[in-house]
C-alpha positions as CSV (number, residue, x, y, z in Angstrom):
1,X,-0.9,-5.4,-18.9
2,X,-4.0,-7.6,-17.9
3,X,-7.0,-5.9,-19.1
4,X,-9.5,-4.5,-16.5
5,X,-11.8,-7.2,-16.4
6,X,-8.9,-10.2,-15.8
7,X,-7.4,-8.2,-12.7
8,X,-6.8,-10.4,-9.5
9,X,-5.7,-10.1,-6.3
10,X,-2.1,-11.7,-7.1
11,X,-2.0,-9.5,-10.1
12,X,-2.2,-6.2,-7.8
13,X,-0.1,-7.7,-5.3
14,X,2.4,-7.5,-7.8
15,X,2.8,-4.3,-7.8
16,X,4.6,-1.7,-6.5
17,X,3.1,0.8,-4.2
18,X,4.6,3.2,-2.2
19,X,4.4,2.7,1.1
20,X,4.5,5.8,3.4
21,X,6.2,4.6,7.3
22,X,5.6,7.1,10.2
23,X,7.3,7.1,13.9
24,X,4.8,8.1,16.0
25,X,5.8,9.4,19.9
26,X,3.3,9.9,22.6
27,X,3.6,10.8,25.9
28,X,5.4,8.7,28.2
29,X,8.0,8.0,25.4
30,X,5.1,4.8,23.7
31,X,6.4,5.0,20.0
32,X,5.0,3.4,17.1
33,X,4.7,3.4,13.7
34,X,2.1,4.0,10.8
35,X,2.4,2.5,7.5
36,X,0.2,3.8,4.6
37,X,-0.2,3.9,1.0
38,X,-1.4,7.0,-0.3
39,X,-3.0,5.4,-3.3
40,X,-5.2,2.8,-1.9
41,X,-7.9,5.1,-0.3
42,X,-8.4,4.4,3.6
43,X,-5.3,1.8,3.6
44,X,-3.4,1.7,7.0
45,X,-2.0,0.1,10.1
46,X,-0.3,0.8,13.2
47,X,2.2,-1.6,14.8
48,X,5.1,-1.6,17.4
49,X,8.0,-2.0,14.7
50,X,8.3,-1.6,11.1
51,X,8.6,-5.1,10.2
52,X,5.4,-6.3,11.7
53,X,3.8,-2.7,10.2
54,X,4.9,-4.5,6.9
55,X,3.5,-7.7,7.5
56,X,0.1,-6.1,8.8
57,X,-0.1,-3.5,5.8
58,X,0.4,-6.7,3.2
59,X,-2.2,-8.3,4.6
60,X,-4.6,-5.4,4.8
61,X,-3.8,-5.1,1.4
62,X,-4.9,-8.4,0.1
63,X,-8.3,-7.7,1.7
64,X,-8.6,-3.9,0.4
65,X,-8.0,-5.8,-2.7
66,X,-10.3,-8.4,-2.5
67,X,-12.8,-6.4,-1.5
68,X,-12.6,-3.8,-4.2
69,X,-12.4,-6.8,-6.9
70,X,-15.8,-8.0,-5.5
71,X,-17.7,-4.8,-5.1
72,X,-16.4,-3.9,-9.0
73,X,-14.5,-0.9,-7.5
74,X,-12.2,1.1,-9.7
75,X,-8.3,0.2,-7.8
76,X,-5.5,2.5,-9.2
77,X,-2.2,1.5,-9.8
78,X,0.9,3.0,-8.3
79,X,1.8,6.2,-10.2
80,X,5.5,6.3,-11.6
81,X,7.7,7.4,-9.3
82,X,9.7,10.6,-10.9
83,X,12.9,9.7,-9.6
84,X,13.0,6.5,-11.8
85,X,11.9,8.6,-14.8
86,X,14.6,7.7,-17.6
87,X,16.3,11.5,-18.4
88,X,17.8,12.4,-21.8
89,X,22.0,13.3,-21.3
């Protein structure tokens, strides 16, 4: 693990968030979706399929990133996921 001060953008690129992916109806049957990750504060997009929500929330990403790194903002890292929590047998 880089130490706090040697953190880049590619570094928490790297890692793995969990990305939350909403279907959204409105009236008139107009569907889209909303991708967010709960850990990154204020991080999310809208778009009319799931692939370009991915490619939208990756780039929003980057600059959440960037902009934390330059205004020496704490950014957390993604919390284990308990389902890949090793289990004595």
């Amino acid at each position: 693990m880089q130490s706090m001060a040697n953190r880049s953008v590619e570094y928490y690129m790297g890692l793995s968030y969990q990305v939350i992916i909403k279907s959204v109806e409105e009236a008139g049957s107009q569907r889209y979706f909303t991708l967010s990750i709960p850990e990154l504060t204020g991080l999310a997009v809208a778009a009319d399929s799931i692939s370009a929500g991915i490619k939208e929330l990756a780039d929003a990403k980057k600059r959440w990133f960037q902009t934390n790194l330059q205004l020496n903002r704490p950014i957390p890292e993604p919390q284990a996921d308990p389902d890949d929590t090793p289990r004595a047998m």
